[in-house]
FIKOLZA-1660 file (N, C-alpha, C; in steps of 0.1 Angstrom, whole numbers, plus 5000, padded with zeros to 4 digits):
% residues 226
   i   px   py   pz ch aa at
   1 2060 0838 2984  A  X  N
   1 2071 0838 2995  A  X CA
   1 2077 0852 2995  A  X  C
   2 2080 0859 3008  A  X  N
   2 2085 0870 3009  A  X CA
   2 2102 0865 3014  A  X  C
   3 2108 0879 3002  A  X  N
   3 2116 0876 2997  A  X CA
   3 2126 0891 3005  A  X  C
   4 2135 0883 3014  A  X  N
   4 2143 0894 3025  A  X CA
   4 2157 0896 3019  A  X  C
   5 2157 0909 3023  A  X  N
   5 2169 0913 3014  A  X CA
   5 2175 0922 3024  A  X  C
   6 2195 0918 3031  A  X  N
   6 2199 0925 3039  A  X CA
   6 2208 0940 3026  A  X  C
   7 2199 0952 3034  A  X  N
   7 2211 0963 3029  A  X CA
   7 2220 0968 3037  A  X  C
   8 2234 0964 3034  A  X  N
   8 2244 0970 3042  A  X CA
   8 2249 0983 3033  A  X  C
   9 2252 0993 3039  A  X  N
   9 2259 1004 3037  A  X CA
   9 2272 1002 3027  A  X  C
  10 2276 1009 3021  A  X  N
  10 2288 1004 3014  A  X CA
  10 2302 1012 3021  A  X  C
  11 2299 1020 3032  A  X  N
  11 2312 1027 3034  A  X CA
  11 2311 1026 3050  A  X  C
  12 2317 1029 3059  A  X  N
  12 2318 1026 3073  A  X CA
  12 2311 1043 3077  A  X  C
  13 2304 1041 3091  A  X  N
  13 2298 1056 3094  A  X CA
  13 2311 1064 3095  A  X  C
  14 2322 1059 3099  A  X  N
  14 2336 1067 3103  A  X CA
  14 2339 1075 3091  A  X  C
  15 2345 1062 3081  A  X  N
  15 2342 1069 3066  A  X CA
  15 2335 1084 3062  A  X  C
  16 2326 1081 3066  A  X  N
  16 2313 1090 3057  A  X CA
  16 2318 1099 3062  A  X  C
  17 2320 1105 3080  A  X  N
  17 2322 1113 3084  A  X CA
  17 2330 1120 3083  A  X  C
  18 2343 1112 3081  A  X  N
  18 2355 1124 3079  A  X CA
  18 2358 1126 3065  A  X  C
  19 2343 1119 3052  A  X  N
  19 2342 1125 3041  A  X CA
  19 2337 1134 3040  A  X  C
  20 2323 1136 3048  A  X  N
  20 2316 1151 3047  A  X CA
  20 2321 1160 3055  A  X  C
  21 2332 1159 3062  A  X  N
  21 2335 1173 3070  A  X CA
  21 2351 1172 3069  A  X  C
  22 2355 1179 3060  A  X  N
  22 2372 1178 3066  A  X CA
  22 2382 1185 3078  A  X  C
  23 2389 1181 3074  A  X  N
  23 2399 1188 3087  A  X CA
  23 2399 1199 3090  A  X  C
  24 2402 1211 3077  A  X  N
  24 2398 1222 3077  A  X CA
  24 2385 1226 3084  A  X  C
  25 2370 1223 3081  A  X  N
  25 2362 1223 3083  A  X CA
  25 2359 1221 3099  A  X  C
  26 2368 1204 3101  A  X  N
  26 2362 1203 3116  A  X CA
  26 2372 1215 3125  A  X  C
  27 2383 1217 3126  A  X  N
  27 2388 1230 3129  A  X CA
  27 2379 1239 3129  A  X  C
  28 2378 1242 3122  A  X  N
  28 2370 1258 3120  A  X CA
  28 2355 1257 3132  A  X  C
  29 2351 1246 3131  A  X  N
  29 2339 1241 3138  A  X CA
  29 2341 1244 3152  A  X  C
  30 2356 1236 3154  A  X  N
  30 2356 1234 3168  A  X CA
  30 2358 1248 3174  A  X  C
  31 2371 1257 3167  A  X  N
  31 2370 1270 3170  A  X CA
  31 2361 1276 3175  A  X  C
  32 2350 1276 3167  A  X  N
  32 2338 1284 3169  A  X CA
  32 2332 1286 3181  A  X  C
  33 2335 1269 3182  A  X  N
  33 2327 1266 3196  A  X CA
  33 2337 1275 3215  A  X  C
  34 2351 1270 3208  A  X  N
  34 2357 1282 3214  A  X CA
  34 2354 1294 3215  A  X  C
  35 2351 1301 3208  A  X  N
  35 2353 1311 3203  A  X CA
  35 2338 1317 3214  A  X  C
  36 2330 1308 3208  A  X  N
  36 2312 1311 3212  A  X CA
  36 2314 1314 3230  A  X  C
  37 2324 1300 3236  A  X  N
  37 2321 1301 3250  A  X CA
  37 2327 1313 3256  A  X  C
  38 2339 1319 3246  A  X  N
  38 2346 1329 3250  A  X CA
  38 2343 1339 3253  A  X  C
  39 2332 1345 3242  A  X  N
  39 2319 1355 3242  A  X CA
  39 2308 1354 3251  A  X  C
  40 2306 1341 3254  A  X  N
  40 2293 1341 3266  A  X CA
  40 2302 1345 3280  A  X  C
  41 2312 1341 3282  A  X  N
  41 2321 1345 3292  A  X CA
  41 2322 1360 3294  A  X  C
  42 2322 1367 3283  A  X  N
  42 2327 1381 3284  A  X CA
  42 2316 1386 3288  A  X  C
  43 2304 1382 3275  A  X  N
  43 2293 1385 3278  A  X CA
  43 2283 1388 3292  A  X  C
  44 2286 1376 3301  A  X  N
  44 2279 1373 3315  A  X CA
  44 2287 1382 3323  A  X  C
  45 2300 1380 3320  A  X  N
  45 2307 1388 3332  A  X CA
  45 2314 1405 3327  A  X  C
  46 2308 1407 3318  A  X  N
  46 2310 1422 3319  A  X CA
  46 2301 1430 3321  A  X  C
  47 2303 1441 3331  A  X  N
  47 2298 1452 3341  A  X CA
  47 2286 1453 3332  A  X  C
  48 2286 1463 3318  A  X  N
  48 2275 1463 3317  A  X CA
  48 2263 1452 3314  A  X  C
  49 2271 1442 3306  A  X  N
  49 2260 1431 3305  A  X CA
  49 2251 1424 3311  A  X  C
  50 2260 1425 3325  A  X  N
  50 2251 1419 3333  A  X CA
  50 2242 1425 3340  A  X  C
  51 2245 1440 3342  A  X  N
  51 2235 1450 3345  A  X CA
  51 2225 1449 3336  A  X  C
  52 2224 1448 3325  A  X  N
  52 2213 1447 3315  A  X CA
  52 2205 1429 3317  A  X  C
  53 2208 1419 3319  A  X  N
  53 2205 1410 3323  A  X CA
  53 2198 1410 3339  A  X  C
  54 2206 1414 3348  A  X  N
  54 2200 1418 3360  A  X CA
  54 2189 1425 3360  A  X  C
  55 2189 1436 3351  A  X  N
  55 2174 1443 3350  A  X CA
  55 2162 1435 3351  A  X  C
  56 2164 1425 3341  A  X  N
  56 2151 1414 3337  A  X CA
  56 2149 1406 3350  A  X  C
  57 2157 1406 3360  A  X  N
  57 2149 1399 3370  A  X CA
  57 2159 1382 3373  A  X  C
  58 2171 1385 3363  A  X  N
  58 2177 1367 3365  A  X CA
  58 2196 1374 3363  A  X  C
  59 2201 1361 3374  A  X  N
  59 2212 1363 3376  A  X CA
  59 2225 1356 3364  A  X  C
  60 2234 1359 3360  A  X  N
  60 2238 1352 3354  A  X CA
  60 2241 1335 3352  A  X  C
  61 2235 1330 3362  A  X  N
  61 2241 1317 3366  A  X CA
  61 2228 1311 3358  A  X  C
  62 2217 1319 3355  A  X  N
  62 2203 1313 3353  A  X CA
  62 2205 1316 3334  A  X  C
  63 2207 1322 3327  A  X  N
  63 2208 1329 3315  A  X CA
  63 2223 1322 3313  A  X  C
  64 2231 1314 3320  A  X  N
  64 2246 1309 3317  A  X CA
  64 2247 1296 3304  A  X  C
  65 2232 1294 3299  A  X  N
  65 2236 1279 3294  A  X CA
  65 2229 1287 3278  A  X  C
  66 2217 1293 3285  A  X  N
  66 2212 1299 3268  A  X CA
  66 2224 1308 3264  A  X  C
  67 2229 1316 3270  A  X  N
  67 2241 1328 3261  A  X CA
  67 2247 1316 3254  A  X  C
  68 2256 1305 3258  A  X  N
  68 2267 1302 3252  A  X CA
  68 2263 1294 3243  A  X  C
  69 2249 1289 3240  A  X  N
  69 2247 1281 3233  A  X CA
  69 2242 1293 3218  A  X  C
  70 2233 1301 3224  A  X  N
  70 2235 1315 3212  A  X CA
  70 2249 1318 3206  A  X  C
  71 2259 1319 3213  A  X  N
  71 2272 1324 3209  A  X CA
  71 2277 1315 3202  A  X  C
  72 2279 1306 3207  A  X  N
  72 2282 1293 3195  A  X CA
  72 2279 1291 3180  A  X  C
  73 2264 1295 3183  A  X  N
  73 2255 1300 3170  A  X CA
  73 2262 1309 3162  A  X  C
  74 2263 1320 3172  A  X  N
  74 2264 1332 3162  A  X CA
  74 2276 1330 3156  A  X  C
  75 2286 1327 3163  A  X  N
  75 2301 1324 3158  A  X CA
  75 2297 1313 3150  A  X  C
  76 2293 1305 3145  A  X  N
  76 2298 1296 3137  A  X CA
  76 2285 1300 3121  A  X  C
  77 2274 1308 3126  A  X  N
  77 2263 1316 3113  A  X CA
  77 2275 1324 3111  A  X  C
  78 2290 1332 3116  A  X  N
  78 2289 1344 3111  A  X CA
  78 2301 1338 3103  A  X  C
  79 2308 1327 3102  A  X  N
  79 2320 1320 3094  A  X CA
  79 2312 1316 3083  A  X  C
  80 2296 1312 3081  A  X  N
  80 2291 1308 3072  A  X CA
  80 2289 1322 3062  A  X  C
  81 2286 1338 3071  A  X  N
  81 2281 1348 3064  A  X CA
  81 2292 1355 3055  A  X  C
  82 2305 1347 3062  A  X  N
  82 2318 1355 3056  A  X CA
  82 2322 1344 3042  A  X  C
  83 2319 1333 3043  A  X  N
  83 2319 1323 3031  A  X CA
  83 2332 1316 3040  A  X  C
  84 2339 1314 3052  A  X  N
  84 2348 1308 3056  A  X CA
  84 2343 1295 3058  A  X  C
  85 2334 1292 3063  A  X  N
  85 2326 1279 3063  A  X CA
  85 2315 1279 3047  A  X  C
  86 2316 1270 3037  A  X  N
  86 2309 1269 3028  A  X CA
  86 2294 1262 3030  A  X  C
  87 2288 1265 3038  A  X  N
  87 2273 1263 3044  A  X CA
  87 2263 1271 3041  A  X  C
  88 2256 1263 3042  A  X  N
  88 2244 1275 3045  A  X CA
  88 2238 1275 3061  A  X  C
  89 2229 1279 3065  A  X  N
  89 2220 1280 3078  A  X CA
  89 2208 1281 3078  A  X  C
  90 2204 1277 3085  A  X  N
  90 2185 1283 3083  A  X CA
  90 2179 1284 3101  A  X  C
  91 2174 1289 3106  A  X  N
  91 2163 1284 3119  A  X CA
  91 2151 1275 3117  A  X  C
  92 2148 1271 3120  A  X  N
  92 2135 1263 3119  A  X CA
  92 2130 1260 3134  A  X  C
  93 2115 1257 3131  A  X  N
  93 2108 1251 3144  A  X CA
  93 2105 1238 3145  A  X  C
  94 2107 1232 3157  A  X  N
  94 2097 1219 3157  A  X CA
  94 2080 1217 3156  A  X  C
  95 2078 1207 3154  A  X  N
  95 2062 1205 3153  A  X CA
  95 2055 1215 3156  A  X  C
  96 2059 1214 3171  A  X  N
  96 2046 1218 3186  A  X CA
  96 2049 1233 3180  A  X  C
  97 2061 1237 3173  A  X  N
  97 2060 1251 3172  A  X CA
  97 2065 1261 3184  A  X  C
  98 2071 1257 3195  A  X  N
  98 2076 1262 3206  A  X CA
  98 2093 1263 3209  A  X  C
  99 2096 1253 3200  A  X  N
  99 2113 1252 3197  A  X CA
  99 2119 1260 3187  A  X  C
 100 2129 1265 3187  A  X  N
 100 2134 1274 3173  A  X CA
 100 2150 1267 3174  A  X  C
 101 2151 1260 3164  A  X  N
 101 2169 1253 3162  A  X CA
 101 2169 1258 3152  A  X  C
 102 2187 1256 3147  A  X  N
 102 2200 1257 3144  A  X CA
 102 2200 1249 3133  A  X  C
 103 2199 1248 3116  A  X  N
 103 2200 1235 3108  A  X CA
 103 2214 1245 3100  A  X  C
 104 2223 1235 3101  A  X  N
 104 2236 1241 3095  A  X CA
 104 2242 1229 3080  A  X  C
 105 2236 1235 3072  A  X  N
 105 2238 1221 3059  A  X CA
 105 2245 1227 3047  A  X  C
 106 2253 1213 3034  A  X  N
 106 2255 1218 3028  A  X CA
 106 2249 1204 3022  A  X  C
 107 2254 1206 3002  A  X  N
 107 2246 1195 3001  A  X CA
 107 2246 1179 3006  A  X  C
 108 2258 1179 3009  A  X  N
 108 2256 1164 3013  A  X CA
 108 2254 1162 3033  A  X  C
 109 2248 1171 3042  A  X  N
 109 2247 1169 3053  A  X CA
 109 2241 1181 3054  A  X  C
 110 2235 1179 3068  A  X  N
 110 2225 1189 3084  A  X CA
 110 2229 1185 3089  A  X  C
 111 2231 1195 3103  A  X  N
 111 2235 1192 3114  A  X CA
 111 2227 1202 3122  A  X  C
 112 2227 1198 3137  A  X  N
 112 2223 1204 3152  A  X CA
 112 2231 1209 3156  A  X  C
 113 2230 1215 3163  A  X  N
 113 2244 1221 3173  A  X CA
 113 2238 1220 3183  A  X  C
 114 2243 1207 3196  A  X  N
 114 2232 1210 3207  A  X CA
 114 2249 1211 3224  A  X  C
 115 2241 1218 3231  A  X  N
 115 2249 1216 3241  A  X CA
 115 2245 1201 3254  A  X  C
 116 2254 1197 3256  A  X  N
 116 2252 1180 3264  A  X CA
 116 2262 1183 3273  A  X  C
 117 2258 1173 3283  A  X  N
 117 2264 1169 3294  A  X CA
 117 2280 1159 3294  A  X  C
 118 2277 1157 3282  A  X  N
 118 2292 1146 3276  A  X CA
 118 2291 1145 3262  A  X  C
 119 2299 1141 3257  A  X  N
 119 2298 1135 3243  A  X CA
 119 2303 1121 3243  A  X  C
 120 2299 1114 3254  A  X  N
 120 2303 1104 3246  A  X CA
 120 2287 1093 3246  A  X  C
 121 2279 1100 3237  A  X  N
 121 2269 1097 3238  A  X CA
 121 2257 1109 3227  A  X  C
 122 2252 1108 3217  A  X  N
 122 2244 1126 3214  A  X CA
 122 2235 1125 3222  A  X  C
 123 2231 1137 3217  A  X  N
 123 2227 1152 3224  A  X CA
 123 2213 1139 3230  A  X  C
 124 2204 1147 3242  A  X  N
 124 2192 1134 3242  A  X CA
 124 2185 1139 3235  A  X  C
 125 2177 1126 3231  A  X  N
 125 2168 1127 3217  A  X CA
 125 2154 1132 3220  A  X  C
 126 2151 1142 3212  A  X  N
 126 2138 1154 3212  A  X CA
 126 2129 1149 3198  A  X  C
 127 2118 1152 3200  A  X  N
 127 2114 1149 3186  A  X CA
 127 2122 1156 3174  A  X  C
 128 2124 1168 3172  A  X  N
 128 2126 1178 3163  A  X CA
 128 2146 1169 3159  A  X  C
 129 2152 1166 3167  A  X  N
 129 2166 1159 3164  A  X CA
 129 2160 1146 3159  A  X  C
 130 2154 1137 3163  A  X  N
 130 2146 1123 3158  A  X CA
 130 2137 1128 3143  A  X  C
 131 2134 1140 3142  A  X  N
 131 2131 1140 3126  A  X CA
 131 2141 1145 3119  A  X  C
 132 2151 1154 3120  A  X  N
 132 2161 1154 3113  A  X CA
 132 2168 1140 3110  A  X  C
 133 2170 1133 3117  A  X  N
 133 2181 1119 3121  A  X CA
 133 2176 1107 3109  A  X  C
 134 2178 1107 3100  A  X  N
 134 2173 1096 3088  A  X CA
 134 2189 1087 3086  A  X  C
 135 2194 1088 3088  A  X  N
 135 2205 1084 3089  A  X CA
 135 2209 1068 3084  A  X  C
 136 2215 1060 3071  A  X  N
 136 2217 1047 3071  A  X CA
 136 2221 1037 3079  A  X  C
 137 2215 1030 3076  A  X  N
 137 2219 1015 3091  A  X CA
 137 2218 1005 3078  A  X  C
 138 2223 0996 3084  A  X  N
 138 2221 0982 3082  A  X CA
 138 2212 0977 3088  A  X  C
 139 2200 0969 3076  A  X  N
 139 2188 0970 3079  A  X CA
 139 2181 0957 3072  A  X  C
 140 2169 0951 3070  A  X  N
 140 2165 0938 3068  A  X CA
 140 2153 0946 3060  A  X  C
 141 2151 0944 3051  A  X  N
 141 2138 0950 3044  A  X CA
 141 2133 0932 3035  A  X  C
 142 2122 0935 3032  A  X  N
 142 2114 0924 3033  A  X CA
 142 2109 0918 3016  A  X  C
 143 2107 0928 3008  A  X  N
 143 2106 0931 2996  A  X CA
 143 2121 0940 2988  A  X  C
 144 2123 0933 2979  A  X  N
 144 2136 0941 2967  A  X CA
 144 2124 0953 2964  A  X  C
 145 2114 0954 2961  A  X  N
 145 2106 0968 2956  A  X CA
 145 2109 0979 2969  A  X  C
 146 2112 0975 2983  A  X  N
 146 2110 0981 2992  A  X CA
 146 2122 0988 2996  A  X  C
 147 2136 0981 2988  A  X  N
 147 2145 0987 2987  A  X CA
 147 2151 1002 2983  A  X  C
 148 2156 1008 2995  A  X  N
 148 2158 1026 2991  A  X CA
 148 2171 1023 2991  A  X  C
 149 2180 1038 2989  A  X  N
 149 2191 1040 2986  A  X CA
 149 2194 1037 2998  A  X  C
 150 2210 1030 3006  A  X  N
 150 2214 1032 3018  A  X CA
 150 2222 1045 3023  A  X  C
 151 2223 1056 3014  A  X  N
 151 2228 1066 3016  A  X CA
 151 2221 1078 3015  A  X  C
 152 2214 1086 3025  A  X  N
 152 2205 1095 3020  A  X CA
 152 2213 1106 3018  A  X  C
 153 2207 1117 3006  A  X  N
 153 2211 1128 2997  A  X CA
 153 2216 1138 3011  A  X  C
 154 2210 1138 3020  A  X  N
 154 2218 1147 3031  A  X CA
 154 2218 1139 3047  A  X  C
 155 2232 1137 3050  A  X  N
 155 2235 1129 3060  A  X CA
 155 2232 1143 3073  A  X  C
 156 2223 1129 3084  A  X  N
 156 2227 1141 3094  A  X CA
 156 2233 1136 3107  A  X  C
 157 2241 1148 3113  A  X  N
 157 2252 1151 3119  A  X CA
 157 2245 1157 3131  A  X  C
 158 2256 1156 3146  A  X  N
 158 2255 1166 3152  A  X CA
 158 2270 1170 3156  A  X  C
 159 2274 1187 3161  A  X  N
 159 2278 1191 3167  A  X CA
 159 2274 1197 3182  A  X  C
 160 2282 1188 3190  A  X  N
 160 2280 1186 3206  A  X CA
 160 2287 1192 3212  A  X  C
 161 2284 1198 3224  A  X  N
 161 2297 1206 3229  A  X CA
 161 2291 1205 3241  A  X  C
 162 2300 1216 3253  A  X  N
 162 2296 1214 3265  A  X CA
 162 2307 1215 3279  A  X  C
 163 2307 1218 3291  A  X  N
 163 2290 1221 3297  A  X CA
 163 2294 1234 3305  A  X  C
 164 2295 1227 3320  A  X  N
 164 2292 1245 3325  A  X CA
 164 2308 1246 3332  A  X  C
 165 2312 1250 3321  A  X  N
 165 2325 1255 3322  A  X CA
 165 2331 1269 3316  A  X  C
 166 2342 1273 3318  A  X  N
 166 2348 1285 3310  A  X CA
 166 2350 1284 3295  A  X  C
 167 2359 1271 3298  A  X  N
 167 2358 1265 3280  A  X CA
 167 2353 1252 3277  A  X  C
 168 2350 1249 3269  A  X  N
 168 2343 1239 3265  A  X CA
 168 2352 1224 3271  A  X  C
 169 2343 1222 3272  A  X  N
 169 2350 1207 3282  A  X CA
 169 2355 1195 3268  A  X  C
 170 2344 1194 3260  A  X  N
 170 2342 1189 3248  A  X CA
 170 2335 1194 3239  A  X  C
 171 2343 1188 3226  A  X  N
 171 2336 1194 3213  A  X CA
 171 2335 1179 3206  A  X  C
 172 2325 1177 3198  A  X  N
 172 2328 1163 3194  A  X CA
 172 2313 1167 3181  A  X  C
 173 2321 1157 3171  A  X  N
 173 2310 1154 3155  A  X CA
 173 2308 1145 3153  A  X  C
 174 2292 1140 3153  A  X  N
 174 2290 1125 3149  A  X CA
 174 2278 1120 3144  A  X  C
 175 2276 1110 3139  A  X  N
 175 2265 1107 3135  A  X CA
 175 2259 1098 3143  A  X  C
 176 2250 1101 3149  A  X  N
 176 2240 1095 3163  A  X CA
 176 2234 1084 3149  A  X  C
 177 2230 1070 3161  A  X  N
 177 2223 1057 3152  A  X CA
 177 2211 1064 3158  A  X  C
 178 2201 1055 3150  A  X  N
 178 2192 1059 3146  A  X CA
 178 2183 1053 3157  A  X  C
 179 2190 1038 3159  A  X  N
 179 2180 1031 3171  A  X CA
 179 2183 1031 3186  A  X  C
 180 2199 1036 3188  A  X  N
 180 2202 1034 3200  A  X CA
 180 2205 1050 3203  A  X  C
 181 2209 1051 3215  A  X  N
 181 2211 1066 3223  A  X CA
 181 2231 1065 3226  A  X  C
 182 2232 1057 3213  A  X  N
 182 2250 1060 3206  A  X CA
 182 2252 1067 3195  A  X  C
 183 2264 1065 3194  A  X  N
 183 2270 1072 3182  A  X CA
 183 2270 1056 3170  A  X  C
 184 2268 1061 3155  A  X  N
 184 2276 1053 3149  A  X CA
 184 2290 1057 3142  A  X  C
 185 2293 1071 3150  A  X  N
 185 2305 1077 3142  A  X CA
 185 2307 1088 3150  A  X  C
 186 2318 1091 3153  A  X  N
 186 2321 1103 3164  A  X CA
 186 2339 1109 3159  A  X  C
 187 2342 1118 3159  A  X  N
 187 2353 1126 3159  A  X CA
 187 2351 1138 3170  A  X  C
 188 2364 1138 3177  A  X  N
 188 2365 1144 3189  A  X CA
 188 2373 1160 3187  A  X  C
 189 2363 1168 3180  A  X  N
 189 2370 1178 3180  A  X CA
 189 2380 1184 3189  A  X  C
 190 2378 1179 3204  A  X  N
 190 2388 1189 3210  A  X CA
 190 2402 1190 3212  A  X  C
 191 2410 1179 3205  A  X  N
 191 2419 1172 3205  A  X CA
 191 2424 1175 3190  A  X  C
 192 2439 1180 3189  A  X  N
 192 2445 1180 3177  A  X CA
 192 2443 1183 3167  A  X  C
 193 2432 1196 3168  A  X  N
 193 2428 1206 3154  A  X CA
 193 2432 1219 3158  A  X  C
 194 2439 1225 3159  A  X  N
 194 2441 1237 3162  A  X CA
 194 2453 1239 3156  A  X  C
 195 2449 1236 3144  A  X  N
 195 2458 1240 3131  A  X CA
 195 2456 1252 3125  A  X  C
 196 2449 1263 3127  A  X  N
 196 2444 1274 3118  A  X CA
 196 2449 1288 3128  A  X  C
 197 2455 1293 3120  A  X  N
 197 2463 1306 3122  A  X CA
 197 2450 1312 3128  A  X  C
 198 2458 1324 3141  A  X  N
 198 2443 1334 3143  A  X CA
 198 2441 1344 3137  A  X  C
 199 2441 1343 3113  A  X  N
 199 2434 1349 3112  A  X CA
 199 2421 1345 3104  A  X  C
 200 2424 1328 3106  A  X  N
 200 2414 1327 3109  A  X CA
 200 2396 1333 3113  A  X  C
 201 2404 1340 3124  A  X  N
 201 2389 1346 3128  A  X CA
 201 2394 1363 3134  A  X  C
 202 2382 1371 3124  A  X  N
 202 2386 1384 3123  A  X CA
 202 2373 1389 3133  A  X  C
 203 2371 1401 3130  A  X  N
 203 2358 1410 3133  A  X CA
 203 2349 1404 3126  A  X  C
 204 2349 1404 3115  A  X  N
 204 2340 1404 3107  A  X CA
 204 2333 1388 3106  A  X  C
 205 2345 1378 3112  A  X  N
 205 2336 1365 3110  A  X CA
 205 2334 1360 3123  A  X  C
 206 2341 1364 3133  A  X  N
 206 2337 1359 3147  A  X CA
 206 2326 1373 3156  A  X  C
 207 2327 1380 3152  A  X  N
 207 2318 1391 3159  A  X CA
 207 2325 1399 3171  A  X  C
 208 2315 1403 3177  A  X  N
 208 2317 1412 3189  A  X CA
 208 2325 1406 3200  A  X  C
 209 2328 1413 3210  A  X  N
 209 2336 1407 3219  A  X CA
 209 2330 1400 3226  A  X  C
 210 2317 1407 3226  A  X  N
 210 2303 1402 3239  A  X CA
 210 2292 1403 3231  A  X  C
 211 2278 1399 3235  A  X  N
 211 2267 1394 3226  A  X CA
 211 2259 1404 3233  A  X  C
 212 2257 1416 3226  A  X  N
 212 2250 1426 3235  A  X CA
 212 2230 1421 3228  A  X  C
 213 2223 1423 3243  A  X  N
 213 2211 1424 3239  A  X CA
 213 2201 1425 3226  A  X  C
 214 2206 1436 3215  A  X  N
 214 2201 1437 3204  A  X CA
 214 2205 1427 3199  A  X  C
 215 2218 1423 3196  A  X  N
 215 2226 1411 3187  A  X CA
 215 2217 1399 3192  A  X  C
 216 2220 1393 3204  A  X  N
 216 2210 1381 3210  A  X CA
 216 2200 1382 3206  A  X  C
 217 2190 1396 3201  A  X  N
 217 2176 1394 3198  A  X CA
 217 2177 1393 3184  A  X  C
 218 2185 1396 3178  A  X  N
 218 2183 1395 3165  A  X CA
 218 2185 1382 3152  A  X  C
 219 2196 1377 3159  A  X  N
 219 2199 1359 3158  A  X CA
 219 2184 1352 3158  A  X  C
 220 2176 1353 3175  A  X  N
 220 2168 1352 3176  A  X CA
 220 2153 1351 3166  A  X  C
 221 2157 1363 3159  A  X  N
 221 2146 1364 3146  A  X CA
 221 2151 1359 3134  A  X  C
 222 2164 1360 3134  A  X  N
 222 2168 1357 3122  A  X CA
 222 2162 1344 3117  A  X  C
 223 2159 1341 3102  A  X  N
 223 2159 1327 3095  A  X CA
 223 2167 1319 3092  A  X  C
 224 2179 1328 3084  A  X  N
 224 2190 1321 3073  A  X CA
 224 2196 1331 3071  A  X  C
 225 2205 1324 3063  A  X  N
 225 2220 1335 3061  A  X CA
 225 2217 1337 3039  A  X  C
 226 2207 1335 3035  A  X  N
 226 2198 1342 3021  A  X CA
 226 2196 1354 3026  A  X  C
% end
């Protein structure tokens, strides 16, 4: 006789979440994301920038969703390069080999950083986010031998932001379920963290004013912050 065995989680996804990322942390996060759209803003709309964009043949309106999603990046790799965020980073590809993302982890979580249309819902699901996403559920397993830990060694997260605005319309942290196209855990960064003095963010950890060409290309190559 097969012998079924329910594993429930022992802590709530809400829990987990605002265990692996604290207040500090989510601040500084959400910042960033400020910070990122602030720079794609400068970026697009200053004289020279967009002269140098125009050259290539596309208007700012076309190049308006990749800058700020780079900027985001760089601002929140360069809080990791200064040790203000205690992370590491890496780039990686998906399968097909044609995608290059964002994995921003420490030991107990990964995360995406994707831009969406809303947050009240993550980012839509791509293969390369569906293989990061292992995430605990409550689950019916069939065999006690078949039984795993319900808490995997690195929880993953996303950071969602968004959309085509000046400033971020939303910032939000959560842990996307695994079977539905919801959250099992969500914190709304944009709302009531803007607790951190601005020095917080200097030269050295938020960067340039604007994301000149070489900079954009070199994020671009970059791996990790090793």
């Amino acid at each position: 006789m097969i012998e079924k065995n329910l594993v429930i989680p022992e802590q709530s996804a809400q829990q987990k979440l605002v265990q692996l990322v604290n207040p500090k942390w989510q601040a500084l996060l959400s910042m960033a994301v400020e910070r990122g759209y602030d720079m794609a803003y400068t970026t697009l709309h200053g004289a020279d920038s967009v002269a140098t964009w125009m050259l290539e043949g596309r208007g700012p309106v076309a190049v308006e969703s990749r800058i700020k999603q780079i900027a985001v990046e760089i601002c929140i790799c360069r809080l990791i390069e200064s040790g203000t965020l205690p992370f590491d980073y890496h780039y990686t590809y998906n399968d097909a080999g044609n995608h290059k993302y964002l994995l921003v982890s420490n030991d107990s979580f990964h995360l995406t950083v994707n831009q969406c249309h809303n947050g009240n819902k993550p980012a839509k699901k791509v293969q390369y986010r569906a293989k990061e996403n292992t995430n605990f559920q409550t689950r019916l397993v069939f065999d006690k031998d078949d039984m795993i830990e319900d808490d995997p060694v690195s929880e993953y997260l996303e950071l969602d932001h968004g959309y085509k605005s000046i400033t971020p319309k939303f910032v939000c942290l959560g842990i996307p379920d695994v079977e539905t196209d919801g959250w099992q855990a969500r914190i709304d960064l944009s709302r009531g963290l803007s607790v951190l003095s601005s020095d917080s963010f200097n030269t050295k950890t938020s960067g340039p004013a604007t994301i000149t060409p070489d900079e954009f290309a070199s994020y671009l190559k970059r791996e990790s912050n090793d």
